[in-house]
N, CA, C and O atoms as CSV, one atom per row, in Angstrom:
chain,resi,resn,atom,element,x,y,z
A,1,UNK,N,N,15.247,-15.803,72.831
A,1,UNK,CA,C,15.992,-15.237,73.935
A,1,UNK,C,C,16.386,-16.327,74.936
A,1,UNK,O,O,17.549,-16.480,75.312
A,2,UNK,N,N,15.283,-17.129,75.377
A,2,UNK,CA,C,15.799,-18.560,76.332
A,2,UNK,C,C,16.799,-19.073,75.501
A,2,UNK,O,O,17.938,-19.052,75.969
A,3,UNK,N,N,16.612,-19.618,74.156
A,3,UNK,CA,C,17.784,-20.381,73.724
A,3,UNK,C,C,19.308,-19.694,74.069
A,3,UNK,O,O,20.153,-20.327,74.702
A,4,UNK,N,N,19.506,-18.507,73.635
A,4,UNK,CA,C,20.232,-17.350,73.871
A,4,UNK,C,C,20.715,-17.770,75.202
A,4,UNK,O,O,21.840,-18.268,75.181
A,5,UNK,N,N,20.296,-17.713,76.040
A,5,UNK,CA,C,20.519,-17.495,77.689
A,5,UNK,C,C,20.857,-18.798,78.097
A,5,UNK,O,O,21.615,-18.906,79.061
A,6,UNK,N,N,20.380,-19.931,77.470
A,6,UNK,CA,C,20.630,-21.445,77.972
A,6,UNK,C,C,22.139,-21.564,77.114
A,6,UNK,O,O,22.967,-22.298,77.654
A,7,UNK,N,N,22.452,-21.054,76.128
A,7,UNK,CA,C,23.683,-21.662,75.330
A,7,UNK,C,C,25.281,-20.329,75.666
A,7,UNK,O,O,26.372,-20.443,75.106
A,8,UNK,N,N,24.974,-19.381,76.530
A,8,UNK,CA,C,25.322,-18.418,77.117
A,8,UNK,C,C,25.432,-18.077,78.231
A,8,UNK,O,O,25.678,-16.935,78.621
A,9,UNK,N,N,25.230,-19.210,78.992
A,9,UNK,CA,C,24.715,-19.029,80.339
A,9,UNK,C,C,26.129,-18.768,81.606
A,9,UNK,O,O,26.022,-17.900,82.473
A,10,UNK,N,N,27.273,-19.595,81.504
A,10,UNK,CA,C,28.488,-19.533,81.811
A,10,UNK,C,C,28.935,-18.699,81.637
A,10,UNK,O,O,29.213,-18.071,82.658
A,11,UNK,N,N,29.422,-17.928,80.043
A,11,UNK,CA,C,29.820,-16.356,79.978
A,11,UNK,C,C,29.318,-15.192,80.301
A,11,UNK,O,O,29.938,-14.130,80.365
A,12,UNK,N,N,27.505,-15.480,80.632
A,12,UNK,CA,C,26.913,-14.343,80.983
A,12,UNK,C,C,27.699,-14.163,82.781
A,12,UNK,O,O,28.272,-13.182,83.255
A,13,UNK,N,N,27.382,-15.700,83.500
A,13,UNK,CA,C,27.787,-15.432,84.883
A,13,UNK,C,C,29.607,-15.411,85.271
A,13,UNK,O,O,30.203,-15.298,86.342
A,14,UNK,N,N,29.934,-15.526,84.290
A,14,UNK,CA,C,31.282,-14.996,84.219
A,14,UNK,C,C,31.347,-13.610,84.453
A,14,UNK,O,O,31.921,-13.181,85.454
A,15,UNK,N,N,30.675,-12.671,83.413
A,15,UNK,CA,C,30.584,-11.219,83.437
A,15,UNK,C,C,30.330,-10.777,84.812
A,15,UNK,O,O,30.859,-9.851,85.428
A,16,UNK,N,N,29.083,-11.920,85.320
A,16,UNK,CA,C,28.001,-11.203,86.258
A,16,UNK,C,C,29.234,-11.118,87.662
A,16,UNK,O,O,29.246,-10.165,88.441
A,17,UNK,N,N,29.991,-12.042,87.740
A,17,UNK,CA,C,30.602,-12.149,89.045
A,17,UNK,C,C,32.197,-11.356,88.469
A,17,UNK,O,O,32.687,-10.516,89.223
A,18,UNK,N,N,32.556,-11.517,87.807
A,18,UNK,CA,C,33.599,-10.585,87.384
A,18,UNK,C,C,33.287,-9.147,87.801
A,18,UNK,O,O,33.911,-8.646,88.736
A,19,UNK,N,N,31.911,-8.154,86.843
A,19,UNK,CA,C,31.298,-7.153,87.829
A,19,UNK,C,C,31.538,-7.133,89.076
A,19,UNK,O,O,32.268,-6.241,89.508
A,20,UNK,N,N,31.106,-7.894,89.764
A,20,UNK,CA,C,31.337,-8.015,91.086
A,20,UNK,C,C,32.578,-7.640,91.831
A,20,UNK,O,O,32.822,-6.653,92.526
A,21,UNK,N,N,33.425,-8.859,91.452
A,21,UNK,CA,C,34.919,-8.979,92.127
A,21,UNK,C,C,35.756,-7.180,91.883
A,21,UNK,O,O,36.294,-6.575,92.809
A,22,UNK,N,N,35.667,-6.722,90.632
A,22,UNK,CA,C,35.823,-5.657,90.548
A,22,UNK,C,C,35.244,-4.630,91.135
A,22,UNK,O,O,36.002,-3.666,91.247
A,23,UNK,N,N,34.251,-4.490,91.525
A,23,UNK,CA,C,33.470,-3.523,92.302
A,23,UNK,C,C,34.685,-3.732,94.074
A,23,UNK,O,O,35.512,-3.058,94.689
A,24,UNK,N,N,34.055,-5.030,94.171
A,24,UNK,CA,C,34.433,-5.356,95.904
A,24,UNK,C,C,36.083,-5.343,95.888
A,24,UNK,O,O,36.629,-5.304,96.991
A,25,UNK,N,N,37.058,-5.379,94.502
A,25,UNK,CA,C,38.260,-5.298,94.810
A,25,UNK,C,C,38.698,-3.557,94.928
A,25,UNK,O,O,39.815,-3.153,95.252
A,26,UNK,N,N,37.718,-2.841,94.638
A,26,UNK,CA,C,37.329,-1.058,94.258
A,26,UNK,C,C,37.903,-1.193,95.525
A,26,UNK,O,O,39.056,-1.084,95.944
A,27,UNK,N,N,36.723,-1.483,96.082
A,27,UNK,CA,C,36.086,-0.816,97.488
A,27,UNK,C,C,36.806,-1.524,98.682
A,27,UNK,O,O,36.669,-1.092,99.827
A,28,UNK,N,N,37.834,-2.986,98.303
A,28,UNK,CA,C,38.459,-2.743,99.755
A,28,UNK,C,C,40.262,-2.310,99.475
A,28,UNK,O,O,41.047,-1.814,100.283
A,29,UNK,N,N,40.482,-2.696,98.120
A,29,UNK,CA,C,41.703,-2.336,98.042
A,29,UNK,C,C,42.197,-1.171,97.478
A,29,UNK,O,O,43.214,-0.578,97.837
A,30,UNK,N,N,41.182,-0.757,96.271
A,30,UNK,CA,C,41.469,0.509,95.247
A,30,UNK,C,C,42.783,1.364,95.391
A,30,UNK,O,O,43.852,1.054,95.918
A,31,UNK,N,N,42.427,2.441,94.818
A,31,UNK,CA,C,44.201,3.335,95.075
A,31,UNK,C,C,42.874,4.698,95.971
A,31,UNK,O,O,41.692,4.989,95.785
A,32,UNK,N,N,43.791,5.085,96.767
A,32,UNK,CA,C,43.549,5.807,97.591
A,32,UNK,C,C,43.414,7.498,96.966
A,32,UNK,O,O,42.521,8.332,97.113
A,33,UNK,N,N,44.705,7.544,96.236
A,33,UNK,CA,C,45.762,8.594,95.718
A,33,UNK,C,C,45.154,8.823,94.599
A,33,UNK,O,O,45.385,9.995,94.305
A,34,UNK,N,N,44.293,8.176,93.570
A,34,UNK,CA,C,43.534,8.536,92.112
A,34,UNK,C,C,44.810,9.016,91.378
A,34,UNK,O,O,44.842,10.010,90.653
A,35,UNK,N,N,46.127,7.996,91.712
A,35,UNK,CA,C,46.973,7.930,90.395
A,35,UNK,C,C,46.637,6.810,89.805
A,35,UNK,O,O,46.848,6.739,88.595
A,36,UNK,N,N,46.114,5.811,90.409
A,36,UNK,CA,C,46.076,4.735,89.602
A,36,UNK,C,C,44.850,4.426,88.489
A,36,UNK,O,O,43.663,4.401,88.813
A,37,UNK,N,N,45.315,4.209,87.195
A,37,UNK,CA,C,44.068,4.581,86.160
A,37,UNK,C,C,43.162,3.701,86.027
A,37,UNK,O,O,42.133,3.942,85.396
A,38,UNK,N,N,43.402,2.541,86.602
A,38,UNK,CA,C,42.083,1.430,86.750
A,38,UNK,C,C,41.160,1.127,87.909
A,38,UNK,O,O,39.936,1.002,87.866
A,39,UNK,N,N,42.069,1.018,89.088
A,39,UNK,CA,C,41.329,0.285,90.423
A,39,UNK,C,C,40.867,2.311,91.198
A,39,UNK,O,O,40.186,2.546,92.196
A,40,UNK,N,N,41.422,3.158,90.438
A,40,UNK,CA,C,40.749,4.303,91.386
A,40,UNK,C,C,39.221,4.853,90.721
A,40,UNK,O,O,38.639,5.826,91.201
A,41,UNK,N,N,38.858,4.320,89.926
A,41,UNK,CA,C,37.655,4.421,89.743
A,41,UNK,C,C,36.773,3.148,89.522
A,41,UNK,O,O,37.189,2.219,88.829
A,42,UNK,N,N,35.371,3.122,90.210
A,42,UNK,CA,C,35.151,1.660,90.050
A,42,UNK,C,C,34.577,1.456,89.190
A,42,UNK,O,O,34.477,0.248,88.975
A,43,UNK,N,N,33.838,2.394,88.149
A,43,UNK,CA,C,33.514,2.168,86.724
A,43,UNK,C,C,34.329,1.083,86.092
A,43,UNK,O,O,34.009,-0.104,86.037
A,44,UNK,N,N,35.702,1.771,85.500
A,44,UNK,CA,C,36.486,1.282,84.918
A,44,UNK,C,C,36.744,-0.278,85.305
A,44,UNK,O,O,36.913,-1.160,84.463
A,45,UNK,N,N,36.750,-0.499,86.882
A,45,UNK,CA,C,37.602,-2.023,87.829
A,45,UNK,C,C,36.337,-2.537,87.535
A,45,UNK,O,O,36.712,-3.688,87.309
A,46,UNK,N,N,34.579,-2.595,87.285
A,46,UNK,CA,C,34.219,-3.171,87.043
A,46,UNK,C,C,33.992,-3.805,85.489
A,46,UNK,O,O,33.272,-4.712,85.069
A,47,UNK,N,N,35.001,-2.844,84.811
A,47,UNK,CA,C,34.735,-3.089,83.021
A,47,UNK,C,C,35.864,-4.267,82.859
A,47,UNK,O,O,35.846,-5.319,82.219
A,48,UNK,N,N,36.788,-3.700,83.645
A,48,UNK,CA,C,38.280,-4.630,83.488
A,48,UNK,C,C,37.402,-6.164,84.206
A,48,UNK,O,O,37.202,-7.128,83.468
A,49,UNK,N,N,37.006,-6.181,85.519
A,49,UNK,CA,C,36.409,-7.420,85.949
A,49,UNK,C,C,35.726,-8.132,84.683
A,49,UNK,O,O,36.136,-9.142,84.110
A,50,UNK,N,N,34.553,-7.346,84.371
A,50,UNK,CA,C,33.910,-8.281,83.545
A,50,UNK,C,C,34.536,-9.179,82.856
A,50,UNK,O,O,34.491,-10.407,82.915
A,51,UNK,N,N,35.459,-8.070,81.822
A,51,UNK,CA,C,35.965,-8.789,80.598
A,51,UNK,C,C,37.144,-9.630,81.399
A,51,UNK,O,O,37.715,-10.560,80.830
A,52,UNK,N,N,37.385,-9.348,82.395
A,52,UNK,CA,C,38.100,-10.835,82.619
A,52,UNK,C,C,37.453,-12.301,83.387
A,52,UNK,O,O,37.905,-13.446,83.360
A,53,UNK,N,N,36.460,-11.858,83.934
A,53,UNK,CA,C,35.202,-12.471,83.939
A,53,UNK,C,C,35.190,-13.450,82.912
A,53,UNK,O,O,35.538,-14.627,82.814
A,54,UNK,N,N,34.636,-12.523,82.119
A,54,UNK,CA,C,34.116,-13.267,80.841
A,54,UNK,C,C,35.586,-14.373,79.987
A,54,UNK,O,O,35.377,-15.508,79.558
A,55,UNK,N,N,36.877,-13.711,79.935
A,55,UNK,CA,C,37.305,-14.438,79.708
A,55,UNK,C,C,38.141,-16.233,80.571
A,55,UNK,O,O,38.614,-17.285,80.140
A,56,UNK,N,N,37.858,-15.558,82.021
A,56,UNK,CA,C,38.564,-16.430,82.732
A,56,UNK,C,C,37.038,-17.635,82.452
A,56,UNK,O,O,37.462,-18.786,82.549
A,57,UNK,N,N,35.924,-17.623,82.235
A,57,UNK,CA,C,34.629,-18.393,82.380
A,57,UNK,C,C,34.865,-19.084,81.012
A,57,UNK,O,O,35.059,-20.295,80.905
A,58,UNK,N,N,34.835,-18.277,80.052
A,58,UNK,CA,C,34.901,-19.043,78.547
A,58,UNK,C,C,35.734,-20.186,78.515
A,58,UNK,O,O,35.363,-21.045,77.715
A,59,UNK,N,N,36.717,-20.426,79.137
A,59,UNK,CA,C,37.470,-21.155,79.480
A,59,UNK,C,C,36.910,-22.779,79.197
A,59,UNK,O,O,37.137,-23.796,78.542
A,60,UNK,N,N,35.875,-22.092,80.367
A,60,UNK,CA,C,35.438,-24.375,80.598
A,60,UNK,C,C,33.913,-24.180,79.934
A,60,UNK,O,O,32.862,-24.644,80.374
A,61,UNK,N,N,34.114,-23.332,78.712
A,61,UNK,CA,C,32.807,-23.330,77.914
A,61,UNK,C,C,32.832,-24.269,77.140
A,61,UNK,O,O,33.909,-24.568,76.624
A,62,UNK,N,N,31.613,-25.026,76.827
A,62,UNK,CA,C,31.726,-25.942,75.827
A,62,UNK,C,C,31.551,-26.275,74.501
A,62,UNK,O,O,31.819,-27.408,74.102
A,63,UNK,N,N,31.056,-25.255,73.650
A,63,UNK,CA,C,31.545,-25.173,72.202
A,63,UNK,C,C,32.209,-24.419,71.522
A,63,UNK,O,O,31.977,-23.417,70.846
A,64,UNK,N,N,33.519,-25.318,71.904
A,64,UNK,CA,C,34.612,-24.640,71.351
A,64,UNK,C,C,34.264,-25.507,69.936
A,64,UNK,O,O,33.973,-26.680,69.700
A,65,UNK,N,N,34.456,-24.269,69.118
A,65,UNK,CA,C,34.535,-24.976,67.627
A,65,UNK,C,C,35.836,-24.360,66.632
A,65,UNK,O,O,36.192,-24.925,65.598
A,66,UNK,N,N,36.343,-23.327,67.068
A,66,UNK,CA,C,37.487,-23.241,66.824
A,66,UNK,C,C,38.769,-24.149,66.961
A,66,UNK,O,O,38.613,-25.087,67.742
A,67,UNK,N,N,39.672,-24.084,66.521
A,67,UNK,CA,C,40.487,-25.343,66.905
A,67,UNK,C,C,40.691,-26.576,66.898
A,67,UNK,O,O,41.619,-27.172,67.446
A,68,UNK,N,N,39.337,-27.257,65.920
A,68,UNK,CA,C,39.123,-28.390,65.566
A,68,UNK,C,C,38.906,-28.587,64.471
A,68,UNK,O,O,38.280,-27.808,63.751
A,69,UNK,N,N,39.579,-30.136,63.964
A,69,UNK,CA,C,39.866,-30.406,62.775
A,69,UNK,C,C,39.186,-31.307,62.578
A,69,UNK,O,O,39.088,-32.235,63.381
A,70,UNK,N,N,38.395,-31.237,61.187
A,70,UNK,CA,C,37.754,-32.411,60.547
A,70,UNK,C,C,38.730,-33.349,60.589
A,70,UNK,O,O,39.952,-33.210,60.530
A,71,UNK,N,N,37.764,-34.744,60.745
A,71,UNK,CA,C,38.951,-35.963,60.180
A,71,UNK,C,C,37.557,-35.978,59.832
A,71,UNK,O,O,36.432,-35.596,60.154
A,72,UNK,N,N,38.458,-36.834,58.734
A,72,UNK,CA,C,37.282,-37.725,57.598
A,72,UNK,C,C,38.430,-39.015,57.376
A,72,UNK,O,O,39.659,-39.056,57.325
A,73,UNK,N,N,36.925,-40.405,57.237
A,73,UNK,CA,C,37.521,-41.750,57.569
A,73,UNK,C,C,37.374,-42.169,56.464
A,73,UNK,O,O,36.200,-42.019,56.126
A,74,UNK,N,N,38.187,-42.796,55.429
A,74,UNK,CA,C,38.410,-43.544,54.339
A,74,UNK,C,C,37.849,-45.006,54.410
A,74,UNK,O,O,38.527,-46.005,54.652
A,75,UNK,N,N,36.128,-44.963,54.092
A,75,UNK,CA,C,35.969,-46.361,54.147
A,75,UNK,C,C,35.034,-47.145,52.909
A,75,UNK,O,O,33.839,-46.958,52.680
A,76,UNK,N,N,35.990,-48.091,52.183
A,76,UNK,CA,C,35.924,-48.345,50.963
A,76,UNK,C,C,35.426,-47.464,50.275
A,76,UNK,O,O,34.241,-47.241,50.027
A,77,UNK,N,N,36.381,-46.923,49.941
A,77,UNK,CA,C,36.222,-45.285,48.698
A,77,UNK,C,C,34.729,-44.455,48.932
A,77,UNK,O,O,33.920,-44.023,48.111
A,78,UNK,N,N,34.743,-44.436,50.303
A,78,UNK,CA,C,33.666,-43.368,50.522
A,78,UNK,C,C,34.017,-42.493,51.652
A,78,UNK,O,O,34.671,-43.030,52.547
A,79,UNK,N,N,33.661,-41.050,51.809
A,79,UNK,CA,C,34.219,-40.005,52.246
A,79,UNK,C,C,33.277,-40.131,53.722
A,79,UNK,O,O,32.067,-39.906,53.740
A,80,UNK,N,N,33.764,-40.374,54.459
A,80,UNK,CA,C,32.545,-40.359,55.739
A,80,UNK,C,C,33.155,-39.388,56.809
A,80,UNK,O,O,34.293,-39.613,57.222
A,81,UNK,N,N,32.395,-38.254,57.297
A,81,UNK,CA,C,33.174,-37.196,57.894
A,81,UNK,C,C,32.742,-37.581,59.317
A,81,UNK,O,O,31.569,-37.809,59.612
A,82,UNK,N,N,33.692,-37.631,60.111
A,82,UNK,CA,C,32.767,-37.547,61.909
A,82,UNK,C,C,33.407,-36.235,62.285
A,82,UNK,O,O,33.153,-35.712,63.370
């Protein structure tokens, strides 16, 4: 579970303050009128926070391993991968 929490730690407090911002954007700006289907309930403005939370944080996460390409170095006929 520590390992978990040490290699997770950025996206968890992404969520955690995303929660947040959504709650406190509820409660000073929300819709008044409960036409609006996200910010008039704060359930929902804190689900939308998170997950943007979470994605605005992943951002400057650091193992990205998607998106990267092996090179492998040709040195005297042997395959050496970095």
């Amino acid at each position: 579970m520590k390992d978990f929490l040490m290699k997770h730690w950025l996206r968890i407090a992404g969520v955690a303050t995303g929660i947040l911002a959504g709650y406190l954007y509820y409660y000073y700006v929300g819709c008044v009128s409960g036409t609006c289907p996200i910010t008039s309930n704060p359930y929902r403005m804190m689900i939308y926070g998170a997950v943007m939370g979470y994605l605005l944080f992943d951002l400057f996460s650091r193992d990205k391993k998607h998106g990267k390409k092996e090179e492998i170095v040709h040195n005297n006929d042997k395959n050496i991968e970095k």
